[in-house]
Structure formats: C-alpha cells, structure tokens
C-alpha positions in Angstrom: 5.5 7.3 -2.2 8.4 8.0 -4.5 8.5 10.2 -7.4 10.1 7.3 -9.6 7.6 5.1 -8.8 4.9 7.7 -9.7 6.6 8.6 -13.0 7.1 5.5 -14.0 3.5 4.1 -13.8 2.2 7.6 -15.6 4.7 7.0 -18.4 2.7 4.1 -19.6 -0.7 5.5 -21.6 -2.6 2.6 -20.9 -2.2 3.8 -16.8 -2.5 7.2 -18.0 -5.8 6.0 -19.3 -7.1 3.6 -16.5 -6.3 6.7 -14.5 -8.4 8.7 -16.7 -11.6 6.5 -16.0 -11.3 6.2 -12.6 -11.8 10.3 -12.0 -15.5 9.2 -12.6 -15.6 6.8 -9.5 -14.5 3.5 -8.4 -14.8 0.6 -10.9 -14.2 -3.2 -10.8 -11.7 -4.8 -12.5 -13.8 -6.8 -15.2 -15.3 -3.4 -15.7 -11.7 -1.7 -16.1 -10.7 -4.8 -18.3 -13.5 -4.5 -20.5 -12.7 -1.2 -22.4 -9.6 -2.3 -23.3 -8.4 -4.7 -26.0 -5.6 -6.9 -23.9 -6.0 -9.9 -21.8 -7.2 -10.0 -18.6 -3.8 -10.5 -17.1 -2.4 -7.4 -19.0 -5.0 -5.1 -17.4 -4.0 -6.8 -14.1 -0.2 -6.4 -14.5 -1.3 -2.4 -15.2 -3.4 -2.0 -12.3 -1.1 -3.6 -10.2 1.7 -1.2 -11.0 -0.5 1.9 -10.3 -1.1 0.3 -6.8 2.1 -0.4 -6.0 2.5 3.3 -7.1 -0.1 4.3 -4.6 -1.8 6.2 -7.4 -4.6 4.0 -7.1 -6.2 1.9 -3.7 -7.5 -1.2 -4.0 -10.6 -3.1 -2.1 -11.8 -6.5 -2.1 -15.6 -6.9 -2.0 -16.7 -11.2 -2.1 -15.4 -12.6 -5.6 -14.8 -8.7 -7.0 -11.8 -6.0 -6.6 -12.8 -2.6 -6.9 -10.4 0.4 -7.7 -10.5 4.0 -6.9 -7.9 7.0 -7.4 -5.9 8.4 -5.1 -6.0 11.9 -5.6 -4.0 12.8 -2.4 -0.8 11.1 -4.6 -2.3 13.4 -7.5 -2.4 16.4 -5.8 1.4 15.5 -4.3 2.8 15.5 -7.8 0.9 18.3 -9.0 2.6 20.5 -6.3 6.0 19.4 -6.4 5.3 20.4 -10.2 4.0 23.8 -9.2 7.0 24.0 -7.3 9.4 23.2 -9.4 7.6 25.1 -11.9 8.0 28.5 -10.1 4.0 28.9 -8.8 3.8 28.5 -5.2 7.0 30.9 -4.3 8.6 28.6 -2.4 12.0 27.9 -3.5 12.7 24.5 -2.5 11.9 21.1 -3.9 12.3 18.1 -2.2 
C-alpha cells in the first residue's frame, strides 16, 4: 500500500462516504449504488479506486460483488498520523 494511493482515494467525498457505510458491514454493490444519485458506472469507477487503494476488499458471490473495509489499511494511516503527529513517541516516520 502507498500513502499516495490512500490519500488520493480519501480525497474524493463520495469514497470518504462509501467508506463511511461500509463501517456498518459488508454491502453489495447495487446496495452501495443505491444511496447515491450517479450512474451505476460512476459508483463502480469509485469503488474501484478504493480497491485498487486497498482500503476496501472485494468478493465475488454468483451474479453479486460484495465489499467490506479494510481497517488494517485504516489503522496504518491512522498511525503514521499519530506519528507524525507527535503521539506514539517515536520519532521516525516512514
């Protein structure tokens, strides 16, 4: 995973927000498509940028794609943040 990756796909508020819903679980597609007012393809275009992020995994069930977050990339960010902010005491930042 690299940083510019990550910030880039969290710099978009429609990712910010798909993000958002997934902390509630995994959802399809069509479901993830639905609560927005874009086409299809749009939505698809976003999702595939957070994958390709590694922010989010995706899985293939029959005629359906299912997302979920992945929090371990979360959690990576949110250190090197820490870290860079000055809360973990350890000076260096890769």
């Amino acid at each position: 995973m690299g940083y510019a990756e990550t910030f880039k796909a969290l710099g978009d508020p429609v990712r910010r927000e798909i993000l958002t819903m997934l902390r509630k679980g995994r959802m399809s597609a069509g479901e993830i498509s639905s609560r927005f007012d874009m086409t299809q393809a749009t939505v698809s275009y976003h999702l595939k940028m957070l994958k390709e992020a590694d922010l989010v995994f995706e899985e293939k069930e029959k005629n359906f794609v299912y997302y979920t977050l992945n929090t371990s990339v979360i959690e990576e960010v949110m250190l090197w943040l820490a870290a860079l902010k000055g809360e973990d005491g350890n000076e260096e930042i890769r």
